[in-house]
Backbone bond lengths (Angstrom), bond angles and torsions (degrees), N, CA, C in turn:
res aa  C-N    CA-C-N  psi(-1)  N-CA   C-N-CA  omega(-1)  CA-C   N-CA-C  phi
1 X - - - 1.461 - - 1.518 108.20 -
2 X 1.604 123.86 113.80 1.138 137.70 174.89 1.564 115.07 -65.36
3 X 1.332 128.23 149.60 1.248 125.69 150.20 1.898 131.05 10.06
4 X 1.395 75.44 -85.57 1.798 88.12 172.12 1.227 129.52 -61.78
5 X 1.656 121.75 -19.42 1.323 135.63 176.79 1.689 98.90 -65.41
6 X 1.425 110.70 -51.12 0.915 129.07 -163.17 2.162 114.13 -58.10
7 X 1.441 90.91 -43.12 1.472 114.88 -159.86 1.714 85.91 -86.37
8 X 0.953 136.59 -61.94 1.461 133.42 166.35 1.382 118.90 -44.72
9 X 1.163 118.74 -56.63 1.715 98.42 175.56 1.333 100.32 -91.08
10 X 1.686 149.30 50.53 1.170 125.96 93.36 2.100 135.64 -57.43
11 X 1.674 76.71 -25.33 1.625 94.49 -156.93 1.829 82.46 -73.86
12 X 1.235 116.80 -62.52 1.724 128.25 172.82 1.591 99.85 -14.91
13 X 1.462 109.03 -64.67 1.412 115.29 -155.47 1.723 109.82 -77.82
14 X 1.317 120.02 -25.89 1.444 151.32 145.32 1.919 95.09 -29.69
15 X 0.924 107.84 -87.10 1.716 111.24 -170.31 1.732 104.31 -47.44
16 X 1.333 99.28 -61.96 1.721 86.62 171.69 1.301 137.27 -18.67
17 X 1.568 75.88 -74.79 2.132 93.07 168.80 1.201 124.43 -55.93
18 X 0.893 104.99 2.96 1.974 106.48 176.32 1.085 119.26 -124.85
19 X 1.912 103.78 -15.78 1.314 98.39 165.37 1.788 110.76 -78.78
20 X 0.895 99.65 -45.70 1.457 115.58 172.05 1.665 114.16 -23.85
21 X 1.694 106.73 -58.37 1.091 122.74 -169.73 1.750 113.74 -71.99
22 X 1.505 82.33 -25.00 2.134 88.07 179.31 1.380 87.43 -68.51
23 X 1.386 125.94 -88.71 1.186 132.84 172.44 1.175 125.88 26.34
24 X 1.537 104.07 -69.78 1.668 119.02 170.45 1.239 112.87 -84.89
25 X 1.446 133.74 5.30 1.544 115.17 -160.29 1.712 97.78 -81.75
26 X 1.396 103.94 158.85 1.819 103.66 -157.47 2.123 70.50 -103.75
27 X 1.219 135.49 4.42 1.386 102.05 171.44 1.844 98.49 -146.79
28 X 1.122 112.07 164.74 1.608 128.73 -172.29 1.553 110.68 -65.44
29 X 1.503 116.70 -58.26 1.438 106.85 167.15 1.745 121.51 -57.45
30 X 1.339 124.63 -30.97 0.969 124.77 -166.23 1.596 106.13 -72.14
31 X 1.602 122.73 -37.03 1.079 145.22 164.69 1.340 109.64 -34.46
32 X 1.143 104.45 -61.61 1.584 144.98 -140.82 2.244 91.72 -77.13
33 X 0.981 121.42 -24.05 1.679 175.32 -141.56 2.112 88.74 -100.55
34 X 1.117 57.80 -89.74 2.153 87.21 -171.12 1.074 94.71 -64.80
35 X 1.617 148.99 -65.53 1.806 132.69 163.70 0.765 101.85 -28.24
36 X 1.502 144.19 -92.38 1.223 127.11 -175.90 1.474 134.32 -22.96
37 X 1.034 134.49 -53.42 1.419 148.24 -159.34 1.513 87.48 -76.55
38 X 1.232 129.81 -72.90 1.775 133.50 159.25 0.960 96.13 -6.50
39 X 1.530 125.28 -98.09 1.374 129.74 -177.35 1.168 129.01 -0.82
40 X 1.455 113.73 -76.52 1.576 133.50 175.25 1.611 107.41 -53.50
41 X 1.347 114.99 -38.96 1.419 116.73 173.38 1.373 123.76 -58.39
42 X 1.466 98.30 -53.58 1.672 98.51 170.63 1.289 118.92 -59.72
43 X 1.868 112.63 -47.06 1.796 98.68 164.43 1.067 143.27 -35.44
44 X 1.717 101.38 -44.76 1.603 118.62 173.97 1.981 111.69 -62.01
45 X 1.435 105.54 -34.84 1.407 99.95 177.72 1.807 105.01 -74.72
46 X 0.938 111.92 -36.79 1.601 108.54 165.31 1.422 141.08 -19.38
47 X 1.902 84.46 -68.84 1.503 123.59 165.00 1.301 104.36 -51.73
48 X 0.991 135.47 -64.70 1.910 146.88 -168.94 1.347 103.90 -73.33
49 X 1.588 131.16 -27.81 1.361 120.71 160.35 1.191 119.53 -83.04
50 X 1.474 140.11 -8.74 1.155 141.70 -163.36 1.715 87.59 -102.69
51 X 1.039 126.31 -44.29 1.560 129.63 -150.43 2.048 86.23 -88.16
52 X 1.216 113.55 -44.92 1.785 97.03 -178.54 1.509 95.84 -66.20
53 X 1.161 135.37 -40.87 1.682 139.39 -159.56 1.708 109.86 -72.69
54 X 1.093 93.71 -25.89 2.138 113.20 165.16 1.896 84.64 69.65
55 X 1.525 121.69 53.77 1.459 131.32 169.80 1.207 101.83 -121.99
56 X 1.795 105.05 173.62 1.090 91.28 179.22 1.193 133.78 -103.48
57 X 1.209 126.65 163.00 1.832 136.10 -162.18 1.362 109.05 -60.52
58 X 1.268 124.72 115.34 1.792 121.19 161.70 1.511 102.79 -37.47
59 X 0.991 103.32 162.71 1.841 132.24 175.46 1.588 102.32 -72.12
60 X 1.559 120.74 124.12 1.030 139.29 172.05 1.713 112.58 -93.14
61 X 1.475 113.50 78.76 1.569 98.40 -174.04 1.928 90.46 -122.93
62 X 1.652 115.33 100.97 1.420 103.46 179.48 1.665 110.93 -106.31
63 X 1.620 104.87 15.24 1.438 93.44 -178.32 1.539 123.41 -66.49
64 X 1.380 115.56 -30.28 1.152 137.10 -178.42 1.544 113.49 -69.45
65 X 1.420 122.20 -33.40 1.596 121.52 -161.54 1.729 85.85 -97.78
66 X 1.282 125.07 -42.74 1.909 129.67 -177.90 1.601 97.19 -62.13
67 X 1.530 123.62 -25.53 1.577 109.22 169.41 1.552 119.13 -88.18
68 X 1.462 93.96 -16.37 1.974 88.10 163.06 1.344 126.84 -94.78
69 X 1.542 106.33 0.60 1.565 107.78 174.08 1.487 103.27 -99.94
70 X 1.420 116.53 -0.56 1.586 124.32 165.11 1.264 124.96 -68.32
71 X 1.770 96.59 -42.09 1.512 120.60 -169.75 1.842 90.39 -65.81
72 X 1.510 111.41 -55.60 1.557 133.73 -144.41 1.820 77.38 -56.82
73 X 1.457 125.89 -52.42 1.512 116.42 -142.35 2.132 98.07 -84.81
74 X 1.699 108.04 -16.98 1.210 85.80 169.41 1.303 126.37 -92.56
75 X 1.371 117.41 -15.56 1.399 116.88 156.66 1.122 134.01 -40.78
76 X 2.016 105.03 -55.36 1.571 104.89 169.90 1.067 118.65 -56.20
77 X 1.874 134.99 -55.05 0.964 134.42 164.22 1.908 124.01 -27.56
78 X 1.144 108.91 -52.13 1.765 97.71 169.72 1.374 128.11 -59.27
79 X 2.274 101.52 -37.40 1.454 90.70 177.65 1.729 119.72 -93.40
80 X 1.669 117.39 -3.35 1.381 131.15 -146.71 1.653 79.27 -48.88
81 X 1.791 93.12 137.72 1.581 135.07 154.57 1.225 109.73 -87.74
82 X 0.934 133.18 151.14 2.163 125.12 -179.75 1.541 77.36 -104.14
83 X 0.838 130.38 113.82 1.715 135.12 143.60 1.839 121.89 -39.95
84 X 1.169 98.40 146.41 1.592 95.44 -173.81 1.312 117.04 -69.58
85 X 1.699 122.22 -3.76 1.293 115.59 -145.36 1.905 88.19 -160.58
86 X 1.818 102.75 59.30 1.430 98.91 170.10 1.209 106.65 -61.38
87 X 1.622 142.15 -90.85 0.981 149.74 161.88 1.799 100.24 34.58
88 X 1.606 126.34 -60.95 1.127 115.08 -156.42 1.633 84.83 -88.12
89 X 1.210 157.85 -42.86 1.345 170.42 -123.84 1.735 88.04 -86.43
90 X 1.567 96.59 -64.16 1.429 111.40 -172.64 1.631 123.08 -60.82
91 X 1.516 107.51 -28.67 1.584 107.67 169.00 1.376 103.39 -87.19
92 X 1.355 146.10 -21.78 1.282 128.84 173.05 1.718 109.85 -71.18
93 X 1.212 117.30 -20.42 1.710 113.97 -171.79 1.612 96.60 -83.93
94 X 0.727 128.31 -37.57 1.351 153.65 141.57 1.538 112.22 -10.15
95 X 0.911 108.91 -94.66 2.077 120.52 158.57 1.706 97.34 -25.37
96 X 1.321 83.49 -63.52 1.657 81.51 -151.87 1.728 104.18 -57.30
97 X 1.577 111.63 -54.40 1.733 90.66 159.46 1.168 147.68 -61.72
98 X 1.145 102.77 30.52 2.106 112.50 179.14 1.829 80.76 -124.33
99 X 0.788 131.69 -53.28 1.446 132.53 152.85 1.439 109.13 -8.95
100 X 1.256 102.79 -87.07 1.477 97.94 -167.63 1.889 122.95 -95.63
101 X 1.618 103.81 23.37 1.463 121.71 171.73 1.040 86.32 -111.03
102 X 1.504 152.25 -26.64 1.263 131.28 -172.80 2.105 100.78 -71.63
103 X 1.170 93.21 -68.69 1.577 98.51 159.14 1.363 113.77 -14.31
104 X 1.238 125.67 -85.74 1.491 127.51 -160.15 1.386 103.76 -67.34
105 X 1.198 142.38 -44.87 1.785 129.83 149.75 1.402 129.45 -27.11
106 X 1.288 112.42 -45.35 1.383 138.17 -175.05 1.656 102.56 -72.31
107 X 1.167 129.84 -60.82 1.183 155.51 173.29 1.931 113.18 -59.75
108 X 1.085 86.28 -39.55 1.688 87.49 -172.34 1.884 89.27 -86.68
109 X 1.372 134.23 -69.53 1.238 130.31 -169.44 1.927 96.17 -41.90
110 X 1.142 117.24 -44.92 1.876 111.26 -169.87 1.898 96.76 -65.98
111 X 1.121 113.90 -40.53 1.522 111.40 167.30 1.466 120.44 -32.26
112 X 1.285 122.06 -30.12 1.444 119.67 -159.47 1.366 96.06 -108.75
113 X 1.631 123.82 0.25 1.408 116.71 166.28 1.448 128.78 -112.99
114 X 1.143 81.12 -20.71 1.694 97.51 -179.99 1.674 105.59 -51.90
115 X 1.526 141.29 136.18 1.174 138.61 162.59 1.900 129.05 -118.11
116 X 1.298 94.43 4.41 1.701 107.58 169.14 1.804 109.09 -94.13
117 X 1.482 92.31 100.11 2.138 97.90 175.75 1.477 109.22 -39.74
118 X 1.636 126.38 -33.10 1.641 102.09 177.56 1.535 106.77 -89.21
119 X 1.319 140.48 18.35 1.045 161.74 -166.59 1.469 88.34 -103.10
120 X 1.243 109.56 -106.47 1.426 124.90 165.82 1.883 122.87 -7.59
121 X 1.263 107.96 -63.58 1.394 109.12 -172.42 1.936 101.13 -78.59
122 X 1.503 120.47 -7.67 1.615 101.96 170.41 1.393 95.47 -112.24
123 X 1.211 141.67 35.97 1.343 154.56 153.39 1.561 100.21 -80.90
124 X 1.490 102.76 -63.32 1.604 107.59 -162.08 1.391 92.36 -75.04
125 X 1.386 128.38 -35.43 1.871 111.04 173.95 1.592 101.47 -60.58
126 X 1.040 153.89 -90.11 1.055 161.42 -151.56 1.377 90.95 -37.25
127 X 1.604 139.31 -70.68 1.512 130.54 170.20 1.280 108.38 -21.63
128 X 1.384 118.03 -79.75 1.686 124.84 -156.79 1.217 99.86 -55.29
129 X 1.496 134.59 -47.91 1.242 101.17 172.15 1.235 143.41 -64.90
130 X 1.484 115.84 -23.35 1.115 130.53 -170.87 1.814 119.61 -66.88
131 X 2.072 87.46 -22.02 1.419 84.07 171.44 1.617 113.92 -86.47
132 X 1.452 100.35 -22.80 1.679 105.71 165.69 1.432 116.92 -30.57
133 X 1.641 102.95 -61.51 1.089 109.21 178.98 1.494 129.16 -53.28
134 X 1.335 107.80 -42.77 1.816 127.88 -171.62 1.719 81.14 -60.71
135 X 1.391 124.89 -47.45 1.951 114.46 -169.37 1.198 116.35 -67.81
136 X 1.236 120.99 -15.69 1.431 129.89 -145.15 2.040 86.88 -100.06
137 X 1.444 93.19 -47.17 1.973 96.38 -172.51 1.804 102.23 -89.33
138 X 1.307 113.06 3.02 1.467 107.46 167.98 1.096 93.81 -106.53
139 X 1.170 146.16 -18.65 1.811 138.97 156.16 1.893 113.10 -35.46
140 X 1.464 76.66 -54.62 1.647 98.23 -177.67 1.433 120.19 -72.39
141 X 1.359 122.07 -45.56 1.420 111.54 150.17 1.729 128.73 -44.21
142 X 1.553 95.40 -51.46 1.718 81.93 159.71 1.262 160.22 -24.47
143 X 1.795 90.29 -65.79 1.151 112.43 158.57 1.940 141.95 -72.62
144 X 1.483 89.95 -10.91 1.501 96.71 162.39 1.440 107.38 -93.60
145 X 1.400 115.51 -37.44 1.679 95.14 177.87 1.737 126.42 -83.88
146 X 1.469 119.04 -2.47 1.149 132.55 176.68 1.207 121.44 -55.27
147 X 1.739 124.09 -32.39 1.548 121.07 175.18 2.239 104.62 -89.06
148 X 1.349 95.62 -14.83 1.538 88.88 -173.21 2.249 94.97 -85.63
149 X 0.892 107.78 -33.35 1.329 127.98 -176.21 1.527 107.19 -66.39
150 X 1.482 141.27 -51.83 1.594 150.58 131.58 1.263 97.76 -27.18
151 X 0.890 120.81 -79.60 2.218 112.05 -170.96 1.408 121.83 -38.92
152 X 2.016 101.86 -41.94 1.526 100.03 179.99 1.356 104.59 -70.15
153 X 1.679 121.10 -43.20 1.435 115.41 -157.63 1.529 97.58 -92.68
154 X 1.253 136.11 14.91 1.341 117.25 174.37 1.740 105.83 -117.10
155 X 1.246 99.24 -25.33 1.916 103.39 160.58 1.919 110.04 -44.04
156 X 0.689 116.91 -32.64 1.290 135.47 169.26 1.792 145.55 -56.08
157 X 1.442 67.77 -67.37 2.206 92.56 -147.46 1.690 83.71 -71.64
158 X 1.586 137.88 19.46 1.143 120.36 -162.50 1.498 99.51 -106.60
159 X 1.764 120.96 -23.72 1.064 124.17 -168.09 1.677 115.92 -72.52
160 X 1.043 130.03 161.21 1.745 136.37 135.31 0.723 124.91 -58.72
161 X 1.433 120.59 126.85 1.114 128.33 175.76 1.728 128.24 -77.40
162 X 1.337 117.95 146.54 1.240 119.83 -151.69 1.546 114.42 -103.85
């Protein structure tokens, strides 16, 4: 198993998990979240099939899909429900960022071997997004642990100190 076999069925296993995660999402923007992230995954497997296949590369245009996962996070944010069962919310965002840090390790060490510049420069796209991505699901961890995180530190912060 070459390189690209390799970098694709991460990217393969990448789309799953997000489909997976739409799947379960208890709301439409949040969904809406995880399509996205799919998306970019399947591009990235694209990229890695086009580049072992020596064809040419689909069109890299993500300004447009990073402004609907902008739109997706203020929506949730106006309607977010706290779910009864963060804890499970929070270990799946979780997965999914070892997911896509495993990626950018994987990707960044093949960077330093790779020696073809259009090789190279959709290597380093495929990185940058990938850390996009890693911000985008530590956004999301945030925001599920932010109301349990206020409870611990506001149970508190009310006393004098002694």
């Amino acid at each position: 198993m070459d390189y690209f076999d390799v970098a694709k069925n991460i990217e393969k296993q990448g789309v799953a998990y997000f489909q997976e995660l739409s799947a379960k999402a208890p709301d439409k923007a949040l969904a809406g979240i995880f399509d996205f992230l799919a998306q970019e995954e399947q591009l990235h497997y694209d990229l890695f099939d086009a580049l072992q296949k020596n064809t040419t590369l689909p069109d890299v245009n993500i300004t447009s899909n990073f402004a609907d996962a902008k739109a997706g996070f203020e929506k949730l944010a106006a309607e977010f429900a706290l779910p009864a069962t963060l804890e499970d919310y929070e270990e799946a965002y979780r997965k999914a960022l070892g997911l896509e840090q495993r990626s950018i390790e994987l990707y960044t060490g093949q960077l330093q071997t790779v020696t073809e510049a259009a090789h190279k420069n959709t290597l380093q796209t495929i990185i940058d997004h990938e850390k996009r991505h890693a911000k985008t699901i530590e956004g999301l961890l945030e925001f599920v642990r932010r109301p349990k995180a206020w409870l611990e530190n506001a149970e508190w912060n009310h006393f004098d100190s002694y």
